[in-house]
N, C-alpha and C positions, 0 to 999 in steps of 0.2 A: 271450606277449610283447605288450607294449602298445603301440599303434602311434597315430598323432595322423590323421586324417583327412584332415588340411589341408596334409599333407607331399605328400600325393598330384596337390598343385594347385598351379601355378608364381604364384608373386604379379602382382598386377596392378596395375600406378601409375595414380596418377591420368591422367596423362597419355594411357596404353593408353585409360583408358574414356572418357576427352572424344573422343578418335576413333574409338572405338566407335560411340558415339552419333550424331558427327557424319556418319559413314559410314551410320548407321540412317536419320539424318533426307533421306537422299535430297535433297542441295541446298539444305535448310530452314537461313534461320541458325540457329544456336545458340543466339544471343539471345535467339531465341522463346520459349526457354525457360525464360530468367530473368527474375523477378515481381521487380519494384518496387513498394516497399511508402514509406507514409505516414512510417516512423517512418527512411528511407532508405540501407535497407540491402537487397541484393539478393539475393534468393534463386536459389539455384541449381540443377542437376535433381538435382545428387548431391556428398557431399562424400567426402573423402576423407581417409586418413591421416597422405598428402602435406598439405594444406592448413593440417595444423597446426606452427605453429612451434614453441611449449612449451605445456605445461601448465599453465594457470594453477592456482597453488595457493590453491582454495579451500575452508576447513574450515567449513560449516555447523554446526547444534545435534546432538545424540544422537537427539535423539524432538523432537517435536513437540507442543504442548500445543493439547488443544482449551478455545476461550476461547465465554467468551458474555458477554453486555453487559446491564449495567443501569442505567437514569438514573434514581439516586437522587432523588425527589420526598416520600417519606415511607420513614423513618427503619425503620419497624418492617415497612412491606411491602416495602420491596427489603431486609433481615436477612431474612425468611420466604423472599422468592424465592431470593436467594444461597443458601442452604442447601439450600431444593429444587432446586436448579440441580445442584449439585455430588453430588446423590442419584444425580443426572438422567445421571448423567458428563460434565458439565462440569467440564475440569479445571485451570482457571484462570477468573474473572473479573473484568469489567470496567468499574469503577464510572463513570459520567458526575455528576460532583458539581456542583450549579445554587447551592447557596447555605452563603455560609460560617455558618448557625450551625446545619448538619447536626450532630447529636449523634455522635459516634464510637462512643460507648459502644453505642447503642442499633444503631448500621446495622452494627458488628461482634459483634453480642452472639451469644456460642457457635459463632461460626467457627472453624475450623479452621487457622489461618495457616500451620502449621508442612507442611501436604501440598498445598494451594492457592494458586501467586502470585496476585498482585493487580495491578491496572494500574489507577491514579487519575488520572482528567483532571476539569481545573478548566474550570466554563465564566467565571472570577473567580481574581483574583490577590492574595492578600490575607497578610502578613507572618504577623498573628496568626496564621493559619488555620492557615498553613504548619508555624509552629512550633509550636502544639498539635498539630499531625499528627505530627511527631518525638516528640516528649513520648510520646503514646500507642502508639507503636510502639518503644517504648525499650527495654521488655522481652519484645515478645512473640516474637521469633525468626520475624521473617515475612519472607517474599519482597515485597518492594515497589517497584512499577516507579512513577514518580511521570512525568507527562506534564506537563513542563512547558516551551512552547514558545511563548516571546515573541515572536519573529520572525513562529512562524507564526500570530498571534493579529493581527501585523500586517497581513503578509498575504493571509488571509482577512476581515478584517472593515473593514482600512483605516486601524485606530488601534492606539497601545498601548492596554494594558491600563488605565492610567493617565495617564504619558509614559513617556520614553527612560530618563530617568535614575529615577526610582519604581520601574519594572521593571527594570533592573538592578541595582537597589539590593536588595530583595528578592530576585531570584536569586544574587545575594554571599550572603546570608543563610542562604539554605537550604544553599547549595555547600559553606558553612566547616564544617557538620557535618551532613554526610548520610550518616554511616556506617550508621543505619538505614536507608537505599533500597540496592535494586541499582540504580537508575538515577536523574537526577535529570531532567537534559534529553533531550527527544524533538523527534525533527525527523518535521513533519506530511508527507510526498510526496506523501497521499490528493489533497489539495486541486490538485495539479499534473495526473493522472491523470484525478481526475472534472472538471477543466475544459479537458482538451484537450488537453495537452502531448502529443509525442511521448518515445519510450521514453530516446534520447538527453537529452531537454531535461529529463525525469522527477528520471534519473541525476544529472545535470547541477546540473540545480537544488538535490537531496537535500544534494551534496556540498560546493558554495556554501553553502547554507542553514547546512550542518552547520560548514561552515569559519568560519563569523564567530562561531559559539562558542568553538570552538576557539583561533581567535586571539583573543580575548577574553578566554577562561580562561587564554591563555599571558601575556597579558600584565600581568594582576593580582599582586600580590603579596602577598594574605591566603591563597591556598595553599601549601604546601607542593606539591614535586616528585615526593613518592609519593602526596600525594592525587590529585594532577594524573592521574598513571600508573593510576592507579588507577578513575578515573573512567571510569563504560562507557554511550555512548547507545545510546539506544532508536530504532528509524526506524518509523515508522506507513505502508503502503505497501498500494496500493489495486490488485487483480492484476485485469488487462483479460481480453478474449475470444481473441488470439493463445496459445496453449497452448505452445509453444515459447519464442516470443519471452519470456514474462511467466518462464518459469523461466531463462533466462539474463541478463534483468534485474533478478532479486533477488539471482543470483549474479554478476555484474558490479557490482553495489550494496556488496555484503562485500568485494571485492578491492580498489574505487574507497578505499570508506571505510577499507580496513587499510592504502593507500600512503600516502594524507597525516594517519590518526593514528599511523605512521611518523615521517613528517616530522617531527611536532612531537613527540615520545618519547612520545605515550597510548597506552592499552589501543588496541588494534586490536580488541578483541572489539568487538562490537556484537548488540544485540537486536534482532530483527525481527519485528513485533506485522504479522499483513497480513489483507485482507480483502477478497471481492470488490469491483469497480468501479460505481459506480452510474452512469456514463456510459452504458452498454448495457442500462441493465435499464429494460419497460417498461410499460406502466400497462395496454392489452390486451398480451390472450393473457398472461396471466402467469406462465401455469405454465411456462411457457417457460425462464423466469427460474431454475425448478427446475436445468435444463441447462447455464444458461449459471454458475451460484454452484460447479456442482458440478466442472465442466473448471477453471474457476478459484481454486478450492480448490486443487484437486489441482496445479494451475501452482504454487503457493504452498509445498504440501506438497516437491513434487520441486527448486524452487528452493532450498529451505531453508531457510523462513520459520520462526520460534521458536515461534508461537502463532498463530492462525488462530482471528480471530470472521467465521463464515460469514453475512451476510447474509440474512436470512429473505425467503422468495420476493415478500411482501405488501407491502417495509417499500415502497414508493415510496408508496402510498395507505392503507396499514391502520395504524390504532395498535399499538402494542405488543398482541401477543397470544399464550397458549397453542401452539396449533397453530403457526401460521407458525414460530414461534420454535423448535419441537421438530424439525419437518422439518427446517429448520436444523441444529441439533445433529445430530440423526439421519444425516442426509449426512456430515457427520466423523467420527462414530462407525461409520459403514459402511465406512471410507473407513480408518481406523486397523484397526478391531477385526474386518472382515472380508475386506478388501481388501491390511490389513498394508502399508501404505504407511508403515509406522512402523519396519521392517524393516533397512532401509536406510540406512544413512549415504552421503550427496555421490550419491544415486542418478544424477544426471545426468551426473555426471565423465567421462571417457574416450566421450564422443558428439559425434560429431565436427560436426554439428550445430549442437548448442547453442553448444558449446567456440565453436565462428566466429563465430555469435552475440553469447555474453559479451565475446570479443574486438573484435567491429566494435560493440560497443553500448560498450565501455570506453572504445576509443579515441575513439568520438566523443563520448563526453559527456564526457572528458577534455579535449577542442579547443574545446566549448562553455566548461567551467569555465575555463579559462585568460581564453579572451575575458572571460569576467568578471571574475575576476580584475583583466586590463590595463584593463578599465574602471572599474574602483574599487570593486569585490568587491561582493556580491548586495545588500545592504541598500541602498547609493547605487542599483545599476542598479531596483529595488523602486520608490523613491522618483523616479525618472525615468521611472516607468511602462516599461521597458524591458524585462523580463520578462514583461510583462501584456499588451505587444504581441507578443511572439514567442509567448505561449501561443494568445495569440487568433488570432493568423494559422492557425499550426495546426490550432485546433479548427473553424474556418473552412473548412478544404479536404476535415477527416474530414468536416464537416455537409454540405460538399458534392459527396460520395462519398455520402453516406446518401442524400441527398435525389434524387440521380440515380436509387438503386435500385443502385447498386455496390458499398455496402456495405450488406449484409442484414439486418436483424432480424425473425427471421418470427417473421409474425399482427399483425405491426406496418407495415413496409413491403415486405412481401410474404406470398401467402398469408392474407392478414384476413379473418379471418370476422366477416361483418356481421351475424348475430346477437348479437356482442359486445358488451352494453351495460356500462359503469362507472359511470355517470351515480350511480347510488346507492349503488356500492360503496363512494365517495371518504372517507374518515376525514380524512384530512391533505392539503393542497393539494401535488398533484406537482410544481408546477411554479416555475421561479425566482421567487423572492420578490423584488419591486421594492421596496425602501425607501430611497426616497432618506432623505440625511443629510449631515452635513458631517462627511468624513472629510483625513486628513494624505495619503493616497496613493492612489488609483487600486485597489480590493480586486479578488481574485482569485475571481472568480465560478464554482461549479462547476454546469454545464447538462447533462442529460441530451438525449440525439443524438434522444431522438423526441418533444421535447415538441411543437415545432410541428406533427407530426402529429395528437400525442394529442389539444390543443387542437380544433383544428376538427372532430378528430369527436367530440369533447363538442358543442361549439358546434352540432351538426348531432344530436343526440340530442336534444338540449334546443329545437331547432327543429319536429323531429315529433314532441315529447311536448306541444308549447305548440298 
């Protein structure tokens, strides 16, 4: 006869174990024991069954694709790399296209479309370009995720593409027949993530961002109401060092984005392309950096991210290289093929944990979007610099958490080994790029948490080598 083990044991409420505890703690508050965090939401010593009111219903992807990236520079050596990529088990990727008179022919020649998506970001927005991309992909039966993100091109650099009206002129264009893409428009969050935002304002912002297409596309009239429905974005989302928090913020991301493409009657599906944080990663002690891609991988994997291009350990100072780039893969290939983290569908569901998490990160980037909203939805608040202050106050309070020594990155600001020289390793400059220019808005600057340290101990290598 079969008996359940747990029959043997009287249930216990939440309430039982907060007096538990509190009767443990000997007099101590209980508050002691709850951590206030940056992104402000409180952690607690234990959660419970009680604590949750429903379930939020979240349906992530089947499996997971591992993705890798290439910026297309020459035609015939990123066609050779894509194909020894996908040898390599890469199994999606990820083209960075720099100039519209790329040959198609030649940067797809002998790919395999039909077993490999593809995900095309333009760093140029160009009508022709666009529509010879449809043309060439008319008959092949490919998966084609197209990244095309005016707002966030805004954004991050400060101008359109063009202007207001060129860029949506050409986004009508593609939209009226994109039935070769699975996606047309991508909303960037990367850029909110690596310059500082907290998780709420992340959310927040994705869904603003994602809202001014939305109501843009609802309010045009050269679709039709089942392309409309039919239409599915893509979100680009950059998973931090919180291992918890970063998996109930991609799953608070899919719920956010399923209630208001609700509202407006669209696909609720959404894509989610993510990839470590380049906030945290640092220029000493690098291998470090091995540790820090791989916990946030796997945030990405358990959140239920669609595709995952994993950050190569080098990229903050190395060019494009072999190795770096394989340890990369390698890590998601361990990480699927040994680890079977690909086993699982909604792996994090029914954890009571996270579940409060996704819940207290919904609701509050829920109360942030609204304020935007009543202020005249994300593109005016953009244009007010009004977003660029609230990320910068934030990313101001984490730098000065870092800088105290309260928030940690060892070999960097803790733990440094002063045998550590960079001085010659450097390939690419780590550090924020200053180019003034005359821009329409106030650009969103993405800074990594340790350059001002990395700085001065260059500056201090290059003092004892002179």
């Amino acid at each position: 006869m079969e008996q359940s083990l747990f029959q043997d044991f009287d249930e216990v409420s939440g309430k039982q174990w907060k007096q538990k505890i509190q009767f443990e703690l000997d007099g101590v508050d209980y508050q002691n024991l709850v951590t206030h965090t940056l992104d402000g939401v409180d952690i607690r010593p234990f959660y419970h069954q009680d604590d949750q009111i429903e379930a939020l219903q979240i349906d992530s992807c089947k499996d997971w694709s591992i993705c890798d990236q290439i910026f297309v520079v020459s035609e015939e050596k990123s066609n050779y790399r894509a194909l020894k990529l996908v040898e390599k088990g890469a199994e999606s990727i990820w083209f960075i296209i720099s100039s519209e008179e790329t040959d198609l022919k030649k940067l797809f020649k002998n790919f395999d479309f039909q077993s490999t998506p593809i995900y095309l970001k333009f760093t140029f927005f160009s009508e022709d370009f666009l529509k010879g991309l449809r043309n060439f992909f008319q008959d092949k039966n490919a998966k084609v995720y197209l990244q095309i993100d005016i707002i966030g091109n805004l954004a991050s650099s400060g101008n359109w593409f063009t202007n207001l009206e060129s860029d949506h002129k050409i986004l009508e264009e593609i939209l009226q027949d994109s039935s070769n893409f699975e996606s047309v428009i991508s909303v960037d969050t990367m850029l909110y993530q690596n310059a500082g935002a907290t998780i709420p304002q992340q959310l927040a912002y994705a869904i603003a961002h994602a809202n001014e297409y939305l109501n843009y596309i609802n309010k045009v009239d050269f679709l039709s109401s089942e392309v409309k429905k039919a239409l599915k974005l893509q979100f680009l989302v950059a998973v931090g060092p919180n291992y918890f928090f970063e998996i109930a913020k991609i799953r608070a991301l899919r719920w956010l984005f399923s209630s208001i493409a609700e509202a407006y009657g669209f696909n609720k599906e959404v894509f989610i392309l993510a990839q470590p944080s380049k906030r945290n990663k640092t220029l000493y002690d690098y291998n470090v950096n091995l540790l820090r891609t791989t916990t946030e991988s796997m945030s990405a994997i358990l959140g239920g991210a669609d595709a995952i291009f994993n950050l190569p350990y080098d990229a903050v100072y190395h060019k494009n290289n072999e190795f770096g780039n394989r340890i990369a893969r390698n890590q998601l290939l361990i990480m699927k093929h040994e680890a079977h983290l690909n086993k699982v569908k909604n792996a994090a569901e029914g954890a009571y944990y996270i579940e409060n998490l996704t819940e207290q990160f919904a609701e509050k980037a829920l109360a942030i979007f609204k304020d935007i909203e009543n202020g005249g939805g994300f593109l005016k608040q953009l244009k007010e610099s009004i977003i660029q202050k609230k990320i910068r106050e934030s990313a101001e309070k984490e730098q000065a958490k870092f800088d105290a020594g309260e928030l940690i990155l060892i070999g960097t600001n803790k733990y440094q080994n002063p045998a550590d020289k960079m001085q010659d390793e450097i390939q690419l400059y780590p550090f924020l790029k200053k180019n003034p220019r005359k821009t329409l808005i106030e650009p969103i600057l993405e800074r990594r948490l340790s350059e001002k340290q990395e700085e001065q101990r260059l500056a201090t290598e290059k003092t004892v080598n002179t």
